[in-house]
FITI-977539 format. One record per residue (C-alpha): residue number from 1; x, y, z. Coordinates in nm, 2 decimals. Example, Ala and Ser with C-alpha at 12.3 -4.5 7.8 and 13.67 -1.06 7.14 Angstrom:
2
   resi        x        y        z
      1     1.23    -0.45     0.78
      2     1.37    -0.11     0.71
! end
This chain:
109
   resi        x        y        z
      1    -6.02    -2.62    -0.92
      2    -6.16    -2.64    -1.27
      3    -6.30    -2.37    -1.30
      4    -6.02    -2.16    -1.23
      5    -5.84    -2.39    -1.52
      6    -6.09    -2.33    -1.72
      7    -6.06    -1.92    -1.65
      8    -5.67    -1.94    -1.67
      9    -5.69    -2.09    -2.06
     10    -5.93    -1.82    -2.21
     11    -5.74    -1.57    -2.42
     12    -5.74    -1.19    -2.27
     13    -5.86    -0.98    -2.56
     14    -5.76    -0.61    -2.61
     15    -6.05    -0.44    -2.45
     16    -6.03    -0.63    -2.09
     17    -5.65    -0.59    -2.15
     18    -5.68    -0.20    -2.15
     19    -5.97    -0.19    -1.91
     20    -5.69    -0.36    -1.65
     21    -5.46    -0.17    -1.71
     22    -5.67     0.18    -1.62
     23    -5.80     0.02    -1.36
     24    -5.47    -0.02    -1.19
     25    -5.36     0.36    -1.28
     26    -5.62     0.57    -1.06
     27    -5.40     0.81    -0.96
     28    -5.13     1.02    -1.14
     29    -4.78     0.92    -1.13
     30    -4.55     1.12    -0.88
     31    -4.31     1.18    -1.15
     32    -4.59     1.32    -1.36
     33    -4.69     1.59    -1.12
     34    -4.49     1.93    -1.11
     35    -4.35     2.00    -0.80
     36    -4.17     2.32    -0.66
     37    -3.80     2.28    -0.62
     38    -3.83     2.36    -0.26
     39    -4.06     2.03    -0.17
     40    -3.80     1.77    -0.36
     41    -3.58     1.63    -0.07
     42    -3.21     1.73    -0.10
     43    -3.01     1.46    -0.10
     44    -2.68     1.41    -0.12
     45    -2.50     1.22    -0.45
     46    -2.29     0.95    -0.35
     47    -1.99     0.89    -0.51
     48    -1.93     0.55    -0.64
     49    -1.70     0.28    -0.51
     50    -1.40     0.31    -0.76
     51    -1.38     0.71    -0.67
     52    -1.36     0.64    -0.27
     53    -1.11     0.40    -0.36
     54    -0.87     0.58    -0.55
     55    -0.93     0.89    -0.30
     56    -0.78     0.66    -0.03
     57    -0.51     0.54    -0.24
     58    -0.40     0.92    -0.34
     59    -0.43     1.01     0.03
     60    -0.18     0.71     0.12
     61     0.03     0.83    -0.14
     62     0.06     1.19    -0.03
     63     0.10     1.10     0.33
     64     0.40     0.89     0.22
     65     0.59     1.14     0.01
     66     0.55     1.42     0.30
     67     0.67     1.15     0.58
     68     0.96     1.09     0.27
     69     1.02     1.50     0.24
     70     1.00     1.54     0.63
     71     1.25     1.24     0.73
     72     1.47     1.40     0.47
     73     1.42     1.80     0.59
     74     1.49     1.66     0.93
     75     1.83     1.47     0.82
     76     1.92     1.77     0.65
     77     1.94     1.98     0.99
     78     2.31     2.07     1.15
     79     2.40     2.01     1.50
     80     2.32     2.30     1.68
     81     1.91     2.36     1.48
     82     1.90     2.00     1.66
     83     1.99     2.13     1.96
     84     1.76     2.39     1.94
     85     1.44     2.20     1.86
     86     1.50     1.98     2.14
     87     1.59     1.67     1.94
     88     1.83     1.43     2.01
     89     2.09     1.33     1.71
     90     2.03     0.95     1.79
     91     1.64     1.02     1.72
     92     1.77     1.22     1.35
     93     1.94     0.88     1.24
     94     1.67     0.64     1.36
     95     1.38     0.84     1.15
     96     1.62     0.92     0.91
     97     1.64     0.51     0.81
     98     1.27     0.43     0.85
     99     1.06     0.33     0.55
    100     0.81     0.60     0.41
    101     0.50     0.38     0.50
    102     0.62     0.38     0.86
    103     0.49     0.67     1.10
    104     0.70     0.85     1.22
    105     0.83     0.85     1.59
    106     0.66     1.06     1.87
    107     1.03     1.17     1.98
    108     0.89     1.42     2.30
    109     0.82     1.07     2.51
! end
């Protein structure tokens, strides 16, 4: 055990400083050889957190104003267009009443 104290407290000089460090660096680096386009791996770029998140958010956000526009197309609609889509007046005023985050109805059931 001394003896490695004794190795431990003597000062490395410059010389067996640099001979270390070439001694650890046989090889090129990867980065430092050229390579061919073709033989670096395609991968694809991920987009960071914050970007998915507002994504989502604008997705929610359109999906809400086009349930908005088609609960109001569909109020909009006279008696007889109703009649002949299929759709029952009583089904007009329940959709037409929902909130916009609420999907709509399947009304064909």
């Amino acid at each position: 055990m001394s003896t490695l104290l004794q190795g431990r407290h003597r000062p490395i000089t410059a010389p067996e400083l640099r001979d270390r460090v070439s001694a650890q660096r046989v090889t090129p680096r990867a980065s430092a050889r050229h390579e061919p386009a073709a033989a670096v791996p395609c991968r694809p770029v991920e987009a960071p957190r914050w970007r998915l998140t507002l994504g989502s958010i604008a997705a929610t956000l359109r999906e809400w104003h086009r349930r908005s526009v088609n609960r109001s197309e569909l109020a909009s609609l006279d008696a007889r267009t109703l009649r002949d889509i299929g759709v029952d007046p009583g089904v007009v005023d329940y959709e037409m009443y929902q909130p916009f985050w609420r999907p709509p109805r399947d009304w064909r059931d």
